[in-house]
N, C-alpha and C positions, 0 to 999 in steps of 0.2 A: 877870447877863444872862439872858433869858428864854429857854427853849426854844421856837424857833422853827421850822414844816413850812412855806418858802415854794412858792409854785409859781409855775412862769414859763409866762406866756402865751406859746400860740402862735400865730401870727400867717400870712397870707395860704396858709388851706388852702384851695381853689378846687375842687377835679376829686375829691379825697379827705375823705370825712367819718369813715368807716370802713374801715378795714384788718383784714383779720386774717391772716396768713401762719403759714404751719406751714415748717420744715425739718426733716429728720430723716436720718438715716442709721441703716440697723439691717444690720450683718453677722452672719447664723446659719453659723456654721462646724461647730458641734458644739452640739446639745443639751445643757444644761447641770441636766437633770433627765431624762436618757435614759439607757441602758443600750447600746443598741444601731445607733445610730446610726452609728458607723462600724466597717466589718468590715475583715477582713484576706487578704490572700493572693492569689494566684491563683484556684483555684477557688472557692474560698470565697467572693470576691466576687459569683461570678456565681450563688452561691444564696443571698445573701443573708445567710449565715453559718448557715444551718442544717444543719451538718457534725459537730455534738458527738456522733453518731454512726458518722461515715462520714468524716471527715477523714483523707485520707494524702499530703499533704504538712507542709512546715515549720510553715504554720500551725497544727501541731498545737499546739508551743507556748502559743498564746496560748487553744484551741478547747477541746483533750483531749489533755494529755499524753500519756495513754495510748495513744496511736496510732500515736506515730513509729517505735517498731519496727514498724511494718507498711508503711512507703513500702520498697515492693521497687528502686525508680529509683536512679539511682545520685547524685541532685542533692546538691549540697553547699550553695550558694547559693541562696536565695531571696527575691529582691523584689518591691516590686509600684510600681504608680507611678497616679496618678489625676489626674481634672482634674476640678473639679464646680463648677457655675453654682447659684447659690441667689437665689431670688426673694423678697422679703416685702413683703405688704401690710398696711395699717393702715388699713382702715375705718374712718371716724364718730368723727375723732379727736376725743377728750375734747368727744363728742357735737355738734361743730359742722357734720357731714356732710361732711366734707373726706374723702378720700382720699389718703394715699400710699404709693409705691412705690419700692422698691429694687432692684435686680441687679446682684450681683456675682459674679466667677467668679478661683476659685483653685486649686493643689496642694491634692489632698484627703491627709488621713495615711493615713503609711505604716509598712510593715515592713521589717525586713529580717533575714536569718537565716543563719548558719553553724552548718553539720553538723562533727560532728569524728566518730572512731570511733578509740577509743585500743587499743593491741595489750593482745592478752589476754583483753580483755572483750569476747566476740563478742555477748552478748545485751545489751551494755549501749550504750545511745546517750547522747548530748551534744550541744546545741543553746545555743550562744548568740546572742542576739536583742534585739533593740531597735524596739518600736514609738511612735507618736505617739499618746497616747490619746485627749488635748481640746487642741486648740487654736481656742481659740470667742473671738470679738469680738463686744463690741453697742456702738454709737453711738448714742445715745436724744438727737434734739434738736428741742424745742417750744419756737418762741416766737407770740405773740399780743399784735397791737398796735391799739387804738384812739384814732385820732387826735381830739381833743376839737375846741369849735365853738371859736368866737373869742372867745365871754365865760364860758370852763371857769373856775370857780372863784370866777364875778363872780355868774351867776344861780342859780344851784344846779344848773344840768345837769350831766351827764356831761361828764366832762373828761378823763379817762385811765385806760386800764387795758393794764396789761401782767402777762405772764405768760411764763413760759418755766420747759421742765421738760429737765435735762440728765440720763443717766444713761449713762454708759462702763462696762466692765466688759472686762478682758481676762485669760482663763486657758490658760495653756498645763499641760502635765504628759507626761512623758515615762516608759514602763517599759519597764527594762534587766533583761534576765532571763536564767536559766542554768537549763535544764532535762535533767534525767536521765531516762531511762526504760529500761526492762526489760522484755523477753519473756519471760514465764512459762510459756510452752509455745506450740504453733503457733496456737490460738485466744487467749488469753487472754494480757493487756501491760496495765501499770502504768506510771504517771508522774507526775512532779512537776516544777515550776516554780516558780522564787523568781524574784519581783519584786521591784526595789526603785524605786521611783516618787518621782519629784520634781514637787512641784506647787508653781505660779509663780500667784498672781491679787492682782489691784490691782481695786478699785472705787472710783467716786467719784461720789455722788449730789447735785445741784444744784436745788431750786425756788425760783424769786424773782417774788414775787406783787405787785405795785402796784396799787393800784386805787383808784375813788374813786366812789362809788354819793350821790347826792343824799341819802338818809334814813341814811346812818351814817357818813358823811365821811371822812375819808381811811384808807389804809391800804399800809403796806409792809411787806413779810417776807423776808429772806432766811434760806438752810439752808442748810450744806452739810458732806458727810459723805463722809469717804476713809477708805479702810483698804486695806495691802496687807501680804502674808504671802509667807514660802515656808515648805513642809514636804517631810520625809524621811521616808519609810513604805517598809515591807516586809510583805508578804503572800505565800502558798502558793496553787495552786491546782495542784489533784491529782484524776489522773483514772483511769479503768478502762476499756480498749477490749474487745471481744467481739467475735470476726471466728466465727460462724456462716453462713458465704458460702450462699445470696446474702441472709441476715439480718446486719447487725452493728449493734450497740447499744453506747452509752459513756454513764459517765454523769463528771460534774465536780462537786468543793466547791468554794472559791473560801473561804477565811479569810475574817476582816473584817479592816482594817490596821491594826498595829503602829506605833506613830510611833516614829520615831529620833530627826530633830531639828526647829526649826523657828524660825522666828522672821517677827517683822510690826511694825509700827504704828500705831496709828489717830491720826484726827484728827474731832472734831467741832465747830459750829459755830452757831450761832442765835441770832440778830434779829430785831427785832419793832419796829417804831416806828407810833404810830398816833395819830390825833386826832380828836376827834368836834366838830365844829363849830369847829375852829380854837381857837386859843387863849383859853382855857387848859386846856381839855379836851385832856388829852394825857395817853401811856405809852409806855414805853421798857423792853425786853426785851434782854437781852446776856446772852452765853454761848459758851466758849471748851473747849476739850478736847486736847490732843497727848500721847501717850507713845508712845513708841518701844521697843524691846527688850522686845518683852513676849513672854509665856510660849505660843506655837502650839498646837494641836491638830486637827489634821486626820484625821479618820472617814472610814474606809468600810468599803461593807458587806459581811455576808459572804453567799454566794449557793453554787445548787445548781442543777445544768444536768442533762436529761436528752435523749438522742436514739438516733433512730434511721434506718437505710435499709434499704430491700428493692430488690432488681434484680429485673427480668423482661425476659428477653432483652436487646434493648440497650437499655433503660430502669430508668431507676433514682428513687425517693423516696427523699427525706430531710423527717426532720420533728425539731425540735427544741423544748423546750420549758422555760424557766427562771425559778426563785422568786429575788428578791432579798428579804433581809430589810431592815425599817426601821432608821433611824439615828432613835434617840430624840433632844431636840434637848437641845444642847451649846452651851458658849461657844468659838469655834473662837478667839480671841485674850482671852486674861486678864493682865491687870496683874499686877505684879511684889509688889506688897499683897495681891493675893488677891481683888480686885474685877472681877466679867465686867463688861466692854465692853459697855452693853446693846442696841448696832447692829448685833453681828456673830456672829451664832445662823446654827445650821445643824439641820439635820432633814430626813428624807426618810420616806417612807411604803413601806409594802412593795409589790412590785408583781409579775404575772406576764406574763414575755410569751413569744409562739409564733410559731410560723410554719412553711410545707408549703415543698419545692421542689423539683424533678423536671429529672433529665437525659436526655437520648436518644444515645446514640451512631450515628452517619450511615459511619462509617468508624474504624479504627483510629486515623486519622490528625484527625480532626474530631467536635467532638462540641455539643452546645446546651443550654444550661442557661435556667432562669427559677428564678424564687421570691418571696414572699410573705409579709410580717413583722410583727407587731401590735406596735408600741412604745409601750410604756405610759410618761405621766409620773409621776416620784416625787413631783414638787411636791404639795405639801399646800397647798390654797387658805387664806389668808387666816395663813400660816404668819411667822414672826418668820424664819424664814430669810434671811441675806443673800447666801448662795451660789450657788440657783438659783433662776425666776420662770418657767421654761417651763413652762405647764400645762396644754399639749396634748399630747394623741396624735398618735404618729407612724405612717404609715401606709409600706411603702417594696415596691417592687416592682420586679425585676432580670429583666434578659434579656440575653444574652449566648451565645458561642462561645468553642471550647478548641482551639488546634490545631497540630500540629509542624511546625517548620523547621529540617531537619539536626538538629542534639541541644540542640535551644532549645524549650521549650514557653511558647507564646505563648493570651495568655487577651484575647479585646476584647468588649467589652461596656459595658451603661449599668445604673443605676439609679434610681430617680424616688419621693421621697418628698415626702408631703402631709401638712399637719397643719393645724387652725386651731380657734379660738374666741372666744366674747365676752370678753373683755380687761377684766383688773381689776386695780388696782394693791394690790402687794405687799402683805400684814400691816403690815410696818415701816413702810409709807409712810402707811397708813390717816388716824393720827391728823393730820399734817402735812397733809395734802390736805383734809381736812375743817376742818382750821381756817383754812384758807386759802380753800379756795373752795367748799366746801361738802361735804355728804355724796354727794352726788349724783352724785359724779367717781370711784366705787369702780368703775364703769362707765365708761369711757375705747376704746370702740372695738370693734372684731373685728379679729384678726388670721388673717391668713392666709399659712404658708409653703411654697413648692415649693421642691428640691433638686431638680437634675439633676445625675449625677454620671457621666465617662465614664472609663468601668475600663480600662487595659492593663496586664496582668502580663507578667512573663521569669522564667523559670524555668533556670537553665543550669546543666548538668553537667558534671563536671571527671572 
């Protein structure tokens, strides 16, 4: 029997010669090449997270250990709770000048913290604590359809092209920590922090390209590439607080993680069918991939926080400022033979970011905070990375109030970050897209996203 590419006419298109439709869904929950995108605590939220100098509540924990002997309150509990709307545009999708837009609004992550103070040990503190670190979703969906004339296939014109580009990706990670610290005298307190972090991500990349151009005749391609993992990591991060009132300055290491356990599997896939002038000019491409139980490795990096505040009467700055170090790239899932998976590389680039934030006290009982935060992305253009693809800068700015009700301290406020740029697809995806549709698609758009994010903390004392 002969390999056969039939096509089937289609018949009474009237009102429609050309179509092209886009759908897409994109949720940014979390930066998945950020650092600081989402903050913690009560106060802390309302500045932005620029407290590694001046933090004295529970968020020390996650900020500067070293500071929790210095909350003089008598809180035991503390949580926080958030609601944030996120907007994302997609200009000049894969260059066709379309636009689209998303908004979505959900629970932003959170913390939450118990004090203990055991007898005996009057300078010594105990905090355990559980925050949400990523919980980040993308929905990536492109399709493009050209409906062909009524002799597609008879004359040599254009007859059909279809295209659709899927890409999901969903990671959650959660860190469960138990922190110590110490007063070394009425200025000077040390601490530390064990985390032990669990991270959850599934990806799964989809392009299927049909098309059929008068001078090189038919063409179809299917891809498609899963992988999902979990990993177990523990990491320290340990800090120095310095209360020189009205100066105080902290500064934080932060390990790089330890992996404990982990496990994933991949799956790869690719097809290729093509013919040039109909038969007998034809090729055929196939190719399969699945292992299961293979060997995890999940990196991260290790980093170095410094900050500080100054008060002036009832105003106060705070400025912070932190290096993370690069993750060189790694195979983050390797076969049980000893062979990397060559889809699912990871890397990140070093990066630093800052930011100012200033409070005013109006009354004992009420006070106003703002702040201001440069988020740098780690993303590496053009990177074999399959873990992150955000390659913008995050831009994010906070304003807010603090203020008591009976022995509740209550914290409302908002924050609003900005990020965008010209949109290029992933390293990994490079060669695929150019052999499908050309080179010229490394360029796919501008992206543009807003975060609105509306803060209320409780603070309560027992």
């Amino acid at each position: 029997m002969k390999n056969r590419l039939r096509v089937l006419p289609v018949q009474n298109i009237i009102t429609l010669l050309l179509l092209i439709g886009f759908a897409q869904t994109i949720v940014i929950y979390a930066q998945d090449a950020h650092y600081w995108t989402n903050q913690y605590g009560t106060k802390a939220q309302l500045l932005g997270g620029m407290v590694v100098g001046s933090v004295k509540d529970l968020s020390s924990v996650y900020y500067n250990p070293g500071a929790l002997p210095s909350i003089k309150d008598s809180t035991m509990v503390l949580t926080t709770a958030a609601f944030e709307v996120n907007y994302f545009r997609w200009e000049d999708v894969l260059g066709t000048g379309k636009k689209l837009d998303y908004l979505q609004a959900k629970p932003a992550p959170i913390i939450f913290a118990v004090r203990a103070r055991l007898g005996g040990l009057k300078r010594s503190n105990w905090v355990i604590s559980y925050l949400t670190r990523h919980d980040f979703e993308i929905n990536l969906e492109g399709r493009r359809a050209v409906q062909p004339s009524s002799t597609a296939g008879v004359s040599g014109e254009e007859y059909t092209q279809f295209d659709e580009i899927r890409f999901h990706e969903r990671i959650t990670e959660g860190w469960m920590g138990v922190t110590w610290a110490y007063k070394y005298n009425s200025r000077i307190s040390l601490g530390v922090t064990e985390f032990f972090a669990l991270r959850n991500q599934r990806t799964r990349s989809q392009n299927i390209w049909q098309k059929a151009i008068p001078d090189s005749g038919n063409e179809s391609r299917l891809y498609i590439d899963e992988f999902s993992f979990w990993a177990v990591r523990t990491f320290w991060k340990i800090g120095l607080f310095v209360d020189y009132t009205p100066l105080t300055l902290g500064i934080t290491f932060t390990t790089p993680g330890f992996h404990i356990m982990g496990n994933g599997w991949s799956f790869l896939a690719s097809s290729r069918l093509s013919s040039e002038g109909w038969i007998p000019a034809f090729q055929s491409e196939i190719g399969a991939y699945y292992q299961e139980s293979m060997i995890t490795r999940y990196h991260s990096s290790g980093y170095i926080a410094l900050g500080a505040s100054y008060r002036v009467r009832n105003a106060q700055i705070h400025i912070t400022g932190e290096w993370f170090n690069k993750i060189p790239l790694y195979p983050v899932l390797k076969s049980a033979n000893g062979e990397n998976h060559p889809e699912v590389m990871h890397e990140l680039s070093s990066v630093f970011n800052w930011g100012v934030a200033a409070e005013h006290k109006l009354s004992h009982r009420f006070t106003l905070y703002s702040g201001f935060i440069v988020d740098r992305s780690a993303y590496i253009p053009g990177s074999e990375s399959r873990l992150s693809m955000t390659s913008w800068d995050l831009y994010h700015f906070s304003l807010g109030s603090a203020f008591f009700v009976w022995n509740s301290y209550f914290t409302l406020g908002f924050s609003y970050s900005y990020g965008g740029e010209k949109l290029k697809t992933p390293g990994y995806f490079d060669t695929r897209m150019e052999n499908s549709m050309g080179s010229d698609v490394r360029e796919i758009g501008k992206v543009i996203t807003h975060r609105l994010k509306i803060l209320l903390g409780l603070s309560m004392r027992f």
